[in-house]
C-alpha positions in Angstrom: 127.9 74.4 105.8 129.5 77.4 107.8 130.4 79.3 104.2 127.1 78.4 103.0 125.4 80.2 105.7 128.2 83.3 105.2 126.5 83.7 101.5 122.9 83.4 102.5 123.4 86.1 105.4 125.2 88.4 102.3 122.0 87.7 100.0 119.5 88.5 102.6 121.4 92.1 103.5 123.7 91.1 105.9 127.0 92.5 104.7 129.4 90.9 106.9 133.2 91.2 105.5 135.6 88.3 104.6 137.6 89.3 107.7 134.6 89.4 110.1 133.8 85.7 108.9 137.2 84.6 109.5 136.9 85.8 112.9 134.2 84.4 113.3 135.6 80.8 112.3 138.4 81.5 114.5 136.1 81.9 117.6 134.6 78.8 116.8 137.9 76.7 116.8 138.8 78.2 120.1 135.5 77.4 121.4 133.8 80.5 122.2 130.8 79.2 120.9 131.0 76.7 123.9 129.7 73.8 121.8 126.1 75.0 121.8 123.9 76.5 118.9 122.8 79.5 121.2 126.4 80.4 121.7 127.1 80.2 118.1 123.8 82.5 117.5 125.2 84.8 120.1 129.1 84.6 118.7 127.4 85.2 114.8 125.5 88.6 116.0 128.5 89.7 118.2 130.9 89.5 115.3 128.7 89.7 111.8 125.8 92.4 112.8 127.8 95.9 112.3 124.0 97.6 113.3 121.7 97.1 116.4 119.0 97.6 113.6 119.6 94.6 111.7 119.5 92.2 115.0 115.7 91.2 114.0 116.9 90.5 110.4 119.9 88.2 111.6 117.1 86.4 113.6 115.4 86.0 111.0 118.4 84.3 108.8 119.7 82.4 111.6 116.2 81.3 112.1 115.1 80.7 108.4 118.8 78.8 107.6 119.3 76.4 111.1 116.2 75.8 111.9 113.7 76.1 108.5 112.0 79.0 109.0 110.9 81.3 106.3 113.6 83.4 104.9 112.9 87.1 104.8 111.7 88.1 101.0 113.7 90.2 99.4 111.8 93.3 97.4 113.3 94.1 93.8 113.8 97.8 93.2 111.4 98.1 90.5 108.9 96.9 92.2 109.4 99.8 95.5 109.1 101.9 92.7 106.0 100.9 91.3 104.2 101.0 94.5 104.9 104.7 94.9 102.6 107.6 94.6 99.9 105.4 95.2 96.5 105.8 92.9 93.2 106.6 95.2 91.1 102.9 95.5 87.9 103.0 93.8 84.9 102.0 95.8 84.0 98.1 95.1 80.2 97.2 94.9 78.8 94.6 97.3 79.0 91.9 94.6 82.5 92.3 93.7 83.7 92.7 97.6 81.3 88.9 97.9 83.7 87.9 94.7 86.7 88.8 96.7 88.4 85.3 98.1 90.2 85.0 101.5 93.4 83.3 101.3 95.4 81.2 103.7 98.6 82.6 104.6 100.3 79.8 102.7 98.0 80.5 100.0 99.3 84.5 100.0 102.9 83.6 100.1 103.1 80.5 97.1 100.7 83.8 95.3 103.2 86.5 96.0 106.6 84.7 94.9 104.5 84.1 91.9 103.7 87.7 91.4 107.1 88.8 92.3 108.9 86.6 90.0 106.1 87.1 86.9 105.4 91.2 87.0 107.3 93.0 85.1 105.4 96.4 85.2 103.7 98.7 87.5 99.7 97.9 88.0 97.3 100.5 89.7 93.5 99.5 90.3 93.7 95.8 89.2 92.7 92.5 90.8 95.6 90.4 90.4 99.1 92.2 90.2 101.5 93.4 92.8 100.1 97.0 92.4 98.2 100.3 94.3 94.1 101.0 94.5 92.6 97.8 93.6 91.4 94.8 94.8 94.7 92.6 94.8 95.8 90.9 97.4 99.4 92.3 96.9 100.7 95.9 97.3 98.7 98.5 99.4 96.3 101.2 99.4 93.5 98.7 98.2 90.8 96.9 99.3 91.1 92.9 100.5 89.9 90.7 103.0 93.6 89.2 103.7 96.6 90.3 101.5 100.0 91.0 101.7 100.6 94.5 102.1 104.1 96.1 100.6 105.0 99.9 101.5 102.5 102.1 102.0 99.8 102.1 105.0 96.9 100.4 106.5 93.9 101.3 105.2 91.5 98.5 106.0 93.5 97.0 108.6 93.0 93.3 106.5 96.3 92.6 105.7 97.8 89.0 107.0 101.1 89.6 106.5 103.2 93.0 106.2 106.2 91.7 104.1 107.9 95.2 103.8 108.4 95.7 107.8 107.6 93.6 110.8 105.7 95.5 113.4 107.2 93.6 116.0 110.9 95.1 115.4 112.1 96.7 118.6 115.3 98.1 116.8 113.9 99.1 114.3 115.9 102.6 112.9 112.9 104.0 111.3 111.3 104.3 114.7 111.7 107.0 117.1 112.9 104.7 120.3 113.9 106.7 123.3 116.1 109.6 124.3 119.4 108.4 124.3 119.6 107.1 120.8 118.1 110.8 119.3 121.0 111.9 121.5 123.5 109.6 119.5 121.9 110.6 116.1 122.2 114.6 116.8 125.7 114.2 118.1 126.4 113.5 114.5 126.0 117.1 114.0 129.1 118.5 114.6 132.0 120.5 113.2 135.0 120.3 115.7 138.3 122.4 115.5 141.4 122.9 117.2 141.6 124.9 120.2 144.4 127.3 120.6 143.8 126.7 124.6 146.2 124.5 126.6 146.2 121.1 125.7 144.9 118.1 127.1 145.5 114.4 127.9 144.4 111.8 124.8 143.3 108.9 126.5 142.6 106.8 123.6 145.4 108.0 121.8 147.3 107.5 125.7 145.9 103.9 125.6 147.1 102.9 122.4 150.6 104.5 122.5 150.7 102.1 126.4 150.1 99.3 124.2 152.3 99.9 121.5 155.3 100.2 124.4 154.5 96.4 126.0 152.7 98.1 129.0 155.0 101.3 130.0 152.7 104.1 130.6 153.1 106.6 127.9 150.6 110.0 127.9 149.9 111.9 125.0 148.5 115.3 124.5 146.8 117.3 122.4 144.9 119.7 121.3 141.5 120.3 122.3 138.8 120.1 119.4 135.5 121.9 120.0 132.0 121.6 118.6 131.9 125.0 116.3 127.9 124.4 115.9 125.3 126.3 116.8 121.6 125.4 116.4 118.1 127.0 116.9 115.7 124.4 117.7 112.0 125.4 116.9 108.7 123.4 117.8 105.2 123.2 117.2 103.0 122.8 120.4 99.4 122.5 121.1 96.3 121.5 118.9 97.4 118.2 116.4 100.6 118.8 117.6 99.3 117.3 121.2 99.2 113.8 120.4 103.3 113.7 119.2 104.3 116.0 122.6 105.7 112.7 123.7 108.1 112.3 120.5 108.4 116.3 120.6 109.3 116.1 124.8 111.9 113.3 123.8 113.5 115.4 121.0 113.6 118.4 123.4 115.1 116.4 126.1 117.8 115.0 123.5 118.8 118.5 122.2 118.8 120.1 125.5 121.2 117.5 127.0 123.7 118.0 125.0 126.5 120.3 126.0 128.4 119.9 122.9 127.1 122.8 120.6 128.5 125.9 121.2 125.1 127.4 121.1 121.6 126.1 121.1 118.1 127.5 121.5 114.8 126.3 121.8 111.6 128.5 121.2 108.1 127.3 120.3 105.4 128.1 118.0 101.6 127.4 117.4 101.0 126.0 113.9 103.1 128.7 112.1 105.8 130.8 113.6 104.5 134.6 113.2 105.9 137.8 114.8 106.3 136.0 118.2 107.5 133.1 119.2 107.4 131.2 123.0 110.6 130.6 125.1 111.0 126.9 125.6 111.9 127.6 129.6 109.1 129.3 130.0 105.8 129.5 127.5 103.9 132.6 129.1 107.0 134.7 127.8 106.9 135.9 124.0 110.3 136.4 122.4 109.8 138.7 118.8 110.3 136.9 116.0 112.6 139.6 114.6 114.8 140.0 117.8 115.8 136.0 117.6 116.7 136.8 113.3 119.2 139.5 114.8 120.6 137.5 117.3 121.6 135.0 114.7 123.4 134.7 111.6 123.6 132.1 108.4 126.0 130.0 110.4 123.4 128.6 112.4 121.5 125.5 111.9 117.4 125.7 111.7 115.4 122.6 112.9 111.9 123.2 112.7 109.7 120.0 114.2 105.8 120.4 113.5 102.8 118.8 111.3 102.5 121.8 108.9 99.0 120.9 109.0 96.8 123.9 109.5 93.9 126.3 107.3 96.2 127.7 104.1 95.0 130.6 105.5 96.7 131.0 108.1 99.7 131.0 106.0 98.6 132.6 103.2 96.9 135.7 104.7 97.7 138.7 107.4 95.7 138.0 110.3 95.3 134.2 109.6 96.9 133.1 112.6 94.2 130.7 114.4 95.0 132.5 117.8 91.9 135.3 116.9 94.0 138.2 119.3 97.4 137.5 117.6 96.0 139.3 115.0 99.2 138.8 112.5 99.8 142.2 110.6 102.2 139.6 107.9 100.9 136.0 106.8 102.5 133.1 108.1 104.5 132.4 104.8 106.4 135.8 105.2 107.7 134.7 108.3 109.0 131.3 107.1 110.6 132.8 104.3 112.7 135.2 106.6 113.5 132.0 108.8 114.9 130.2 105.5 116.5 133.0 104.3 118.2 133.7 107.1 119.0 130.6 108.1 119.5 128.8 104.8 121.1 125.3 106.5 117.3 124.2 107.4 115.6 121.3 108.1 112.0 120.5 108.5 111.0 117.6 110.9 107.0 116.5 110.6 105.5 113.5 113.3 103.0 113.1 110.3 103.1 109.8 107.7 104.7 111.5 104.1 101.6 110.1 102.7 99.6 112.6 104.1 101.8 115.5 103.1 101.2 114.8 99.6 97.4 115.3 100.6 97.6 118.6 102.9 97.3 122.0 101.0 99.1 123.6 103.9 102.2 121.1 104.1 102.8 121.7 100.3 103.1 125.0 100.7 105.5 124.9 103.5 107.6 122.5 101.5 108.6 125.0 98.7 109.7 127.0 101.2 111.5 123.7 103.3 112.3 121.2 100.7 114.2 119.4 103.3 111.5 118.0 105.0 111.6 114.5 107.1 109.4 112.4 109.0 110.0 112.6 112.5 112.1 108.7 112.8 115.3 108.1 113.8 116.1 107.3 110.1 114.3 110.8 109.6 116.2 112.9 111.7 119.6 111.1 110.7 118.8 112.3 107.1 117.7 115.5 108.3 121.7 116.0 110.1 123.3 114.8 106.8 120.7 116.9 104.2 121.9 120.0 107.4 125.6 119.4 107.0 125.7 119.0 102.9 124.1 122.6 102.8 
């Protein structure tokens, strides 16, 4: 039963190791699981879940395996793949939305394994495949009065069942949570080398040297490593901005807490950053543009957080900028180049859902200029380190 379970926790994305499992079994024969099944559920997520983010997907298991609940559904690749780039829905006419048939939920999911098991092609505008802009109760971007939705967004708000996330995850990585874990996720930025100061006390290494030796105390030195990195934090305030200034305050609060760089500044900006931009400490102060590139060299990092959503023009043409008395001499675009160019280890963060960048003139444009661009999750801003470090 117990190595049963081990293969269906593997198949459903669980990836605990041979070792882990042995553990596991091991805890079980020395009772640690005191004899009940929540101790076992407990003792299985303690030694089996290597992420906090996978907790509501070992529930799931556990839940779908002991106690006959529905296993989470597993998507195939192909089929993420077909339901990208979604094509627009055509409007329906009265009679065909009357044709359209509500379906139980058990209905939907004996109809999906169906579809999932049968399709073997990508369908846009249809009425019966897993597909994009039709009137099938499967895939997204479509029109339905219940459905399974996979990927994409909530249009109609009719879906039954969301099959590709649960909203109800509270560990989910691909939300922004709280402050402390964007602290953890920026830490990962860092380049440490050896001091050539005095050196200091190792406690782990101190610890496990003690332990080696039966208990005698023995202390080891070393080195001092320091955080070489130096990072110029820039953010978007004000107009569509407002409604992320939580997210954005959060960010802030994360980057500003650490004392780990070796350098870090904060400035702000309104839509585009022109000639001028706003100290972070204190907004009625302008800072030039230009004196901020001087200070700095290419071995700074750039993270610029904002929704790049704005008029083209104010990118596109001198005086553009939607404050009327800044009165820009240079458009918009100008200045980001000279940011990038500059700073050439960049990364774009943006509060907005991908799926509207591909329909914003203005975040196009920005994105020749900052390919790297990532929504503004956890899982966004952990790509964003790693796409800043492999530059």
């Amino acid at each position: 039963m117990f190595t049963e379970f081990y293969f269906f926790l593997r198949r459903h994305g669980i990836k605990a190791s041979t070792q882990e499992w042995m553990g596991l079994l091991e805890a079980v024969q020395r009772g640690l699981a005191h004899e009940s099944m929540t101790g076992f559920y407990e003792l299985c997520r303690c030694l089996l879940v290597k992420k906090e983010s996978q907790f509501d997907l070992f529930d799931q298991c556990f839940a779908a395996y002991f106690k006959g609940a529905e296993a989470p559904v597993m998507l195939k690749d192909e089929l993420s793949e077909w339901l990208k780039n979604a094509k627009l829905p055509r409007e329906l006419t009265p009679e065909e939305k009357a044709a359209l048939q509500a379906l139980s939920l058990d209905e939907l999911r004996q109809k999906f394994l169906e579809r999932m098991a049968e399709q073997k092609d990508r369908h846009d505008g249809g009425n019966k495949w897993i597909g994009t802009g039709g009137s099938s109760a499967f895939g997204h971007s479509g029109t339905h009065p219940t459905g399974i939705r996979l990927g994409g967004e909530g249009r109609s708000k009719s879906a039954t069942q969301v099959a590709e996330e649960r909203r109800f995850r509270g560990l989910r990585s691909d939300l922004t949570l709280d402050t402390r874990q964007l602290t953890l996720a920026l830490k990962s930025l860092r380049q440490l080398t050896r001091s050539d100061g005095p050196q200091e006390l190792s406690l782990e290494d101190s610890i496990a040297a003690t332990a080696k030796n039966a208990g005698d105390i023995e202390l080891v030195w070393r080195f001092a490593r320091k955080n070489t990195v130096k990072l110029l934090l820039l953010m978007d305030v004000g107009g569509s901005m407002t409604r992320h200034s939580q997210l954005c305050e959060q960010l802030f609060s994360a980057a500003h807490s650490l004392n780990h760089f070796k350098e870090f500044r904060c400035y702000a900006f309104h839509n585009c950053p022109y000639d001028e931009l706003y100290d972070s400490h204190n907004p009625a102060q302008n800072v030039a543009t230009l004196d901020v590139l001087k200070q700095i060299d290419s071995s700074w990092y750039l993270l610029v957080v904002g929704d790049a959503m704005m008029n083209p023009y104010e990118l596109t043409a001198p005086g553009g900028a939607i404050n009327y008395y800044q009165n820009n001499a240079e458009a918009g675009i100008v200045w980001l180049q000279r940011l990038r160019e500059r700073l050439p280890r960049s990364a774009w963060l943006n509060p907005e859902s991908p799926l509207a960048w591909r329909q914003t003139t203005s975040v196009q444009i920005i994105q020749k200029i900052f390919p790297a661009m990532f929504p503004l999750t956890l899982d966004g801003l952990r790509d964003a380190i790693a796409s800043l470090k492999k530059a």
